[in-house]
Each structure stands twice: as structure tokens, then as C-alpha cells.
C-alpha positions, -999 to +999 in steps of 0.1 A: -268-187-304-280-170-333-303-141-335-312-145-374-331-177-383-309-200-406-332-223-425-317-253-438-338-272-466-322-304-459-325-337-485-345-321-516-372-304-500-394-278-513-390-240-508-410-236-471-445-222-479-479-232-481-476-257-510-448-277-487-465-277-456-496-286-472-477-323-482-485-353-458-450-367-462-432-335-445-423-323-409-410-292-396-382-291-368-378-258-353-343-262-333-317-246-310-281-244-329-256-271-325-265-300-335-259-301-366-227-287-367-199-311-379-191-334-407-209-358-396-232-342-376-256-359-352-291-342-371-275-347-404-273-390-397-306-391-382-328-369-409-310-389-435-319-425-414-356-412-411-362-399-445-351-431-458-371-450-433-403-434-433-403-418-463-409-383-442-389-355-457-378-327-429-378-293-429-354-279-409-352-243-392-322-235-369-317-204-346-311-195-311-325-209-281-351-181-278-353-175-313-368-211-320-389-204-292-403-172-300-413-179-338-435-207-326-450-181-301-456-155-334-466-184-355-495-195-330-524-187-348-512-201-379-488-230-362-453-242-392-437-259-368-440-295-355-415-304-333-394-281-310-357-285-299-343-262-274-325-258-243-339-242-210-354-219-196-371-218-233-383-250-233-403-244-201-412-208-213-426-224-246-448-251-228-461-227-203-471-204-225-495-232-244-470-238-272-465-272-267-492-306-263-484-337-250-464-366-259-448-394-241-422-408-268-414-447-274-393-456-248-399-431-221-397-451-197-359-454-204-351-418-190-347-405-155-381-387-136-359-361-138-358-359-176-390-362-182-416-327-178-444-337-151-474-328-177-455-350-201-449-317-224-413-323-235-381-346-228-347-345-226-332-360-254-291-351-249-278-337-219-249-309-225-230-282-204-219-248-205-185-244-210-160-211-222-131-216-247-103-203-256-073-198-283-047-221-277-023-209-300-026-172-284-026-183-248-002-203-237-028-217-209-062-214-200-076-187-181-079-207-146-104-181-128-131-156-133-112-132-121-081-139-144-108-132-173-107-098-163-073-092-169-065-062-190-049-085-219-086-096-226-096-063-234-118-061-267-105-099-272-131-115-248-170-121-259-198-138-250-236-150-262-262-119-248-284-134-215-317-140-223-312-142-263-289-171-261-292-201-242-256-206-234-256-166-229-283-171-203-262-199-187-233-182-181-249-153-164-268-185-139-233-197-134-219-166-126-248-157-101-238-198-088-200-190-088-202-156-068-226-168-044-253-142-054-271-127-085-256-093-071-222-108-064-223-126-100-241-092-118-209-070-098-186-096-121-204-091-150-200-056-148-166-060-140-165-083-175-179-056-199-148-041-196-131-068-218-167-074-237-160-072-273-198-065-278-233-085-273-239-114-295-268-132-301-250-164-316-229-185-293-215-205-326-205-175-346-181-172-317-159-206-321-145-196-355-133-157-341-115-175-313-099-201-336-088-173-356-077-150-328-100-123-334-110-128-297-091-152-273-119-158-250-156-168-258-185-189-239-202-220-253-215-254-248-195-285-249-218-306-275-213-274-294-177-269-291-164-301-293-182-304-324-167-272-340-132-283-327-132-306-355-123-275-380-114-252-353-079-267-340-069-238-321-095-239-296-097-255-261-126-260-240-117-247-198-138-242-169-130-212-147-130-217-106-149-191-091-136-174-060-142-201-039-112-219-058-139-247-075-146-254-109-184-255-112-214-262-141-245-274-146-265-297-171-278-275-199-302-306-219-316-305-254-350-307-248-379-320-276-416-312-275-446-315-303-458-282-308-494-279-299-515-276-332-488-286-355-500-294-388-480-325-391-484-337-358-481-375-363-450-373-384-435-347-356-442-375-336-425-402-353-398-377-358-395-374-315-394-413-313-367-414-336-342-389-323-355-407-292-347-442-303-321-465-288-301-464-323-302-424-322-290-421-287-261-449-295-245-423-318-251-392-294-214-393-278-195-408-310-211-383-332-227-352-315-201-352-287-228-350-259-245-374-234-271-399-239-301-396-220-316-433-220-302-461-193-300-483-218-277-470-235-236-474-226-212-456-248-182-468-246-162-445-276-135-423-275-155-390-272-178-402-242-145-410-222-132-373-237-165-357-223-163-373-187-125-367-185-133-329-194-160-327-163-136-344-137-127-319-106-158-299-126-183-296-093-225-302-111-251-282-098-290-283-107-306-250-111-344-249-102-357-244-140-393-234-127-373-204-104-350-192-131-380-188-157-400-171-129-369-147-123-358-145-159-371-108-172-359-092-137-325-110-140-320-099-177-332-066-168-312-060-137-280-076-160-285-050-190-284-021-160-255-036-148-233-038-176-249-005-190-233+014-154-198+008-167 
């Protein structure tokens, strides 16, 4: 996901600065890429149906999971932001560093325990998963294994989001360490990998239009995220590798939303969370942003939710321990920069 911050000034707003965030009918969303990729995409309906319902322009600012993260964390002592979309272990980082304040939105008590942060900090508000792509036109099939990714044929035609940057970049390195049984069995494949590594990258997205082009056949990413791109990127294809126990595996990789403590415009960032939140937002989460609802009452029953579950059958879901990964997080991205760095 991206390293630069790509601010989009979305429905007639005013250049960001002091004389816009000074205005009572603003708020600012600082989120994780993704969402608003497409034509429609899922952000672009819903700040459109809120402007015109409450009158509340938005301002949006879109960069990588961390990225989003870390400019609320810089911004602290004079706080832009009002609401914060990203995907773990940011999320968690962000509200135990003190970036967040609590909110229970409209509705809560629609989602699972499990989707819900215990002090009430953030929600889930789409689940997602990691997934790689790859060129179909250039590949006649998928790459079925980890280890067929390391083929010489990938060499310099293979790349993947930077761990610890990028939020899908950080999940693949978790499903590695999940797939080889071990971080040190998943950081040996890594290092393995860098042989075919095109180069780091701090944007997951950027990567969907190289592959459809064939500048690289092989790239990670997310399947809200893909499937979204694969709109006007026809040559690519979603897969999910087996690791060498023969078994496809992933996890759930959720869009979270918080209120960012001290934000300016806290009880439009509010409205804002109830609204992305709202039975009529989550009805459109499969048919437009290709991901899954999070509240029970809500059923899709549209082309793209049936696409999305075919796509995860045989595809084994695990639950990583957010609480451990962010406690491990530095070491792991540390020991996985001196493992790719010994090649």
C-alpha cells in the first residue's frame, strides 16, 4: 500500500488547511487504500449518500496502512484527522499508542464480540483477506505453491508490498511464518523469495496494473482490493498458494474504523462511523466493494458475495493473535530485512 499520501478532495471541498478544518460542516477520513478503487467504488457511494444527507462535506486522505497510521501519530499535538480507517496490526498500534477515543457506533450490537475492540476503541467495518495475483495472459496457470514462486522464470517478474509498511506486505510475511510452520521456517522462504523480488514496494495497489500489464507476473494483495481493480485490469487472477503441507491457507485481514482521539470534528467523524456502519452501507459492501459485510443483519445475496466465498473454498482460515503480532512486530520486521538482506 502506498508510501506517499494521496489526498483526494472529494465533492467540492476546499484546499485542506486551516481555513477548511476550521468549518463545522467538514470531516476528515484518514484511510488505508482500497476502497475507493473502482467505478463505482464503495467510499465514493457512501461520501456522496452522506454529503447529501447531512450536509457534511469529507475530506479525504488515502495512504498505506501504516502511513494513515503514522500521520495521525505526527499530527498529535495538533490532531487533522477525524476518523481512522485501517487494517491491523495498525489499527491496534494506533489505539495503543493513545491515538484513538472511544465510540460504540449505531448498531454495534449487530457485530460479532470478536469484531468489536474490548475498550470500545475501533470496529470492524468490512472483513477482507490476503491474497497474491497473477497474469493470466502470461501464465497459462496459477502458481499452485510457495515453492513454485520460486521458480527461476519469476526472476525480476515477481514483487510484493514491504512488511511492516504495507498492510498486505505485513500479511504475507504472517502467512508465510503460518504456512512454513515457523517465523524461521517462513523468514528461510522469504529469503529464498528475494531472489525473484523485483524490489520493495510500499504500495500493494501500484502492483495490480504492472501485473495486468506483464511488467511482473506475480504480485501480493488483498481480495476487496483486487477484485475491485480487476474491473480494468482483465489480465489478472486472484490464487492462493499451498504451503508445504499441501493446504491452501489465509486469514481475515478487516478494515477497521476508529474516532481519532482529539479530532476537531469529532461529532461529524462520528456520524460519519455510523454511516459507513449503517445497515444500507454494509448492503452494498459485497455488490460494490467486493468484500464482506460485518453486521448479522445483513445477507448479500449478489453475484460478487457468491464470487468471494467460491474464491475461499478448499482456502483453510486461521486467526492470528493481533495483540502478539503487534508485540512481535519491530523484531519480526527487523529479523525479515536481515533475512532478505543475507542473500
Amino acid at each position: 500500500m502506498k508510501s506517499k499520501l494521496t489526498l483526494i478532495l472529494a465533492f467540492a471541498l476546499t484546499a485542506i488547511g486551516g481555513s477548511a478544518l476550521a468549518q463545522s460542516d467538514v470531516v476528515t477520513l484518514y484511510a488505508a487504500d482500497g476502497l475507493h478503487d473502482g467505478n463505482p467504488s464503495w467510499f465514493g457511494n457512501q461520501f456522496a449518500a452522506f454529503t447529501k444527507a447531512t450536509g457534511i462535506k469529507i475530506q479525504y486522505i488515502e495512504a498505506g496502512s501504516s502511513g494513515v497510521a503514522d500521520r495521525i501519530a505526527k499530527e498529535k499535538s495538533n490532531t487533522q484527522a477525524d476518523v481512522l480507517v485501517t487494517l491491523p496490526p495498525f489499527m491496534q498500534r494506533a489505539a495503543a499508542d493513545g491515538l484513538l477515543q472511544p465510540y460504540t457506533p449505531a448498531g454495534a450490537d449487530k457485530l460479532a464480540a470478536r469484531d468489536k475492540d474490548p475498550k470500545g476503541l475501533y470496529v470492524v467495518m468490512m472483513n477482507n483477506y490476503p491474497n497474491f495475483i497473477y497474469n493470466s495472459a502470461a501464465l497459462k496457470d496459477a502458481p499452485k505453491t510457495y515453492e513454485d514462486l520460486l521458480d527461476p522464470k519469476f526472476k525480476k517478474k515477481l514483487q510484493y508490498s514491504t512488511p511492516g509498511q504495507a498492510g498486505d506486505g505485513t500479511a504475507l510475511m504472517l502467512q508465510a511464518f503460518h504456512a512454513f510452520g515457523s517465523k524461521q521456517a517462513g523468514l528461510d522462504y522469504l529469503r529464498k523469495l528475494q531472489a525473484n523480488n523485483l524490489g520493495p514496494s510500499a504500495s500493494t495497489g501500484k502492483l495490480t496494473a504492472l501485473v495486468n500489464k506483464g511488467e511482473i507476473y506475480v504480485a501480493n494483495g488483498d481480495l476487496q482490493m483486487n477484485l475491485a481493480q480487476m474491473r480494468n485490469n482483465p489480465n489478472v487472477q486472484v490464487f492462493f498458494p499451498a504451503g508445504p503441507n499441501g493446504k491452501r491457507s489465509v486469514f481475515a485481514l478487516p478494515y477497521y474504523i476508529g474516532l481519532v482521539a482529539n479530532a476537531p470534528h469529532a461529532e461529524n467523524g462520528k456520524k460519519l462511523i455510523d454511516f459507513l456502519m449503517s445497515e444500507a452501507a454494509q448492503s452494498e459492501v459485497s455488490s460494490v466493494a467486493q468484500g464482506f459485510p460485518v453486521r448479522s443483519d445483513v445477507h448479500p445475496t449478489d453475484d460478487n458475495f457468491k464470487k468471494l466465498n467460491a474464491m475461499l473454498e478448499g482456502v483453510e482460515i486461521w486467526s492470528p493473535d493481533w495483540a502478539k503480532v503487534l508485540s512481535d512486530l519491530q523484531g519480526d520486521v527487523a529479523a525479515y530485512n536481515k533475512a532478505i538482506s543475507a542473500n
